[in-house]
C-alpha positions in Angstrom: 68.6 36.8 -42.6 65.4 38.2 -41.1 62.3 36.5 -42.2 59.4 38.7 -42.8 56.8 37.4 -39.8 53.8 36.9 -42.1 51.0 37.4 -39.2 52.8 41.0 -38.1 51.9 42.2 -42.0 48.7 41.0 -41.9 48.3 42.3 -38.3 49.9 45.8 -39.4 47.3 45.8 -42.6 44.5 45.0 -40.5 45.3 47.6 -38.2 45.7 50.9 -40.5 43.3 49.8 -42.5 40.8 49.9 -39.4 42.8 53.2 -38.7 41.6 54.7 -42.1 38.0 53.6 -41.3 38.0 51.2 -44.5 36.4 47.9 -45.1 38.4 45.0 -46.3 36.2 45.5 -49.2 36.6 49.4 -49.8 40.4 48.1 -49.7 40.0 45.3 -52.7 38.3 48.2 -54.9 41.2 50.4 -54.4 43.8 48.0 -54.7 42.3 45.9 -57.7 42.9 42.4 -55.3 39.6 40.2 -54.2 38.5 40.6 -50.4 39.3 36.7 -50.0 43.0 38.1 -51.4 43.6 40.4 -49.0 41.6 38.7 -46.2 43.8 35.9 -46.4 46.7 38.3 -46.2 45.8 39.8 -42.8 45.1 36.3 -41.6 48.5 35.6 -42.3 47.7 32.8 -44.7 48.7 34.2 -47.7 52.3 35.8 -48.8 51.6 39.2 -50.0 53.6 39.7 -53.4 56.2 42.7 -53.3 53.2 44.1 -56.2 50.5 43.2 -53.8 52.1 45.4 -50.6 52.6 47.5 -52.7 49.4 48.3 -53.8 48.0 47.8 -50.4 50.2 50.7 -49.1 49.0 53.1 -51.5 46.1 52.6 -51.1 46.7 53.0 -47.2 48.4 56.1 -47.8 51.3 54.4 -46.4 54.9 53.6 -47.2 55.6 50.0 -47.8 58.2 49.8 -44.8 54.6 50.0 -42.3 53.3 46.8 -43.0 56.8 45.0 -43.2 57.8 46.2 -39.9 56.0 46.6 -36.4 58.6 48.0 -34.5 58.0 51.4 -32.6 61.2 53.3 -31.5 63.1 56.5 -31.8 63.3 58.4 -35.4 66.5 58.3 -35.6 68.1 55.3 -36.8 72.0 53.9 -37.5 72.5 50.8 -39.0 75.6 49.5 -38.7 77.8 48.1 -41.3 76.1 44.6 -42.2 73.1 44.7 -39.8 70.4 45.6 -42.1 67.4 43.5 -42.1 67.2 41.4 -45.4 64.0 40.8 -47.0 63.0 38.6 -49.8 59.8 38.9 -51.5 58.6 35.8 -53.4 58.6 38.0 -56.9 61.6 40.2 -56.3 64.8 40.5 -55.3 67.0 40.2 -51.7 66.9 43.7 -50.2 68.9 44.9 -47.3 67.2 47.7 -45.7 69.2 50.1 -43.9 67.0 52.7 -43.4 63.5 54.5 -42.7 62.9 51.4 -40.3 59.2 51.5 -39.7 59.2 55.4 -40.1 56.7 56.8 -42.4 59.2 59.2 -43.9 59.6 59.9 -47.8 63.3 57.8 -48.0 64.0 54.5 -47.8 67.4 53.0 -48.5 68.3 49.5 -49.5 71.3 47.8 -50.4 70.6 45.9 -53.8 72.4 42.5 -54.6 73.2 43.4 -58.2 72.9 39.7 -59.3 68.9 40.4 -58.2 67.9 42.5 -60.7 64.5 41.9 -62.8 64.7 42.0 -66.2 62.2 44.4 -67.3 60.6 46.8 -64.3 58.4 49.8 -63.7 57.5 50.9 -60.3 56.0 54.3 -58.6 57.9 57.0 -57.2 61.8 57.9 -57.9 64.5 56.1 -57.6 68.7 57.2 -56.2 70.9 54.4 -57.2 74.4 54.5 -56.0 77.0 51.6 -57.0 79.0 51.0 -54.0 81.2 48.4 -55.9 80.9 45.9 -59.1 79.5 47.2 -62.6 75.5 47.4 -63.6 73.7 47.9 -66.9 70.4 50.2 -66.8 68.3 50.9 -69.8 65.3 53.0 -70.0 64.2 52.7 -74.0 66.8 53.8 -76.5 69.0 55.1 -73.5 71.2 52.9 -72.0 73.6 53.7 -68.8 77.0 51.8 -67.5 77.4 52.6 -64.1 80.5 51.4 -62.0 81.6 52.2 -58.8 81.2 55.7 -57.4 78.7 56.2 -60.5 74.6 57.6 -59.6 71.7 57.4 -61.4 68.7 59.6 -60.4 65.1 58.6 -62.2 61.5 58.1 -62.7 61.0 54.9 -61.3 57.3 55.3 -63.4 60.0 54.8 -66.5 59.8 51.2 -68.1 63.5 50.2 -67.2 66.0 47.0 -67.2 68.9 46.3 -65.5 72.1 43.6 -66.0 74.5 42.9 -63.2 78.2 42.8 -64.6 79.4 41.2 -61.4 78.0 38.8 -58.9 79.5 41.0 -56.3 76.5 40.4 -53.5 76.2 43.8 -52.3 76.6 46.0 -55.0 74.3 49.0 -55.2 72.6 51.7 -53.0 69.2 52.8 -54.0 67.7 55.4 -52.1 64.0 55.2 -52.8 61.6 58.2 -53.1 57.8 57.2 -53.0 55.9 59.4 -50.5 52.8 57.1 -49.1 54.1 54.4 -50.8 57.7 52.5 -49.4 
């Protein structure tokens, strides 16, 4: 597993953040986190929440993938079967990227352990989950969805939802994720 290098986020932070011409504190009003917060990110002595880089990329105009990573190559990019990086974010769950590395594109896409799922969740942008294998539960409200191998599921990410594994397969879903400026 890849760890996340915790000075390269705060490095990549600093860096388009000085790009966009903001202050650390211009940042903490857009973002709703204290300048000590944030400061302490970029230093490298603080890990940054999946909420918090969230946040931070929005309000950065970028997508999430830009602070993780601080590679620079080629656009085009193949990841071979099992080579994704894996990430784990102290609130969230194990993802395998496999795509959009570094890119500022509108895509990224993710393998999902379907044993990770949070109970209750509500994001930004729009979500493309396919299951590659193994069963999952989704529920958004009164509406409830069984998908299964082969099944998709195209939504509003914005939507309260909640999801149950039905297998401890550990690589069970796709999701393709759709947040311009943001992932």
């Amino acid at each position: 597993m890849v760890d996340i290098e915790l000075t390269a986020v705060g490095r990549n932070m600093a860096r388009i953040r000085a790009e966009r011409g903001l202050r650390l504190s211009d940042l903490a009003e857009l973002t709703g986190y204290t300048t000590s917060h944030l400061s302490q990110i970029e230093r490298g002595s603080s890990i940054p929440s999946l909420t918090a880089l969230a946040m931070v990329a929005m309000a950065l105009d970028v997508e999430m993938t830009a602070l993780l990573d601080s590679s620079t190559g080629p656009l085009v990019h193949v990841t071979r079967a099992g080579e994704g990086r894996e990430l784990r974010t102290p609130d969230g769950p194990l993802w395998r990227v496999v795509g959009s590395h570094g890119t500022e594109g509108a895509f990224t896409a993710v393998i999902l352990r379907t044993s990770d799922v949070p109970a209750r969740y509500r994001h930004f942008g729009e979500r493309f989950i396919l299951m590659l294998r193994g069963s999952v539960f989704i529920s958004f409200g009164e509406h409830h969805h069984h998908l299964t191998s082969g099944d998709t599921l195209h939504y509003s990410a914005h939507e309260p939802h909640e999801a149950g594994a039905q297998t401890d397969d550990p690589l069970g879903r796709m999701l393709v994720i759709a947040s311009p400026a943001l992932f």
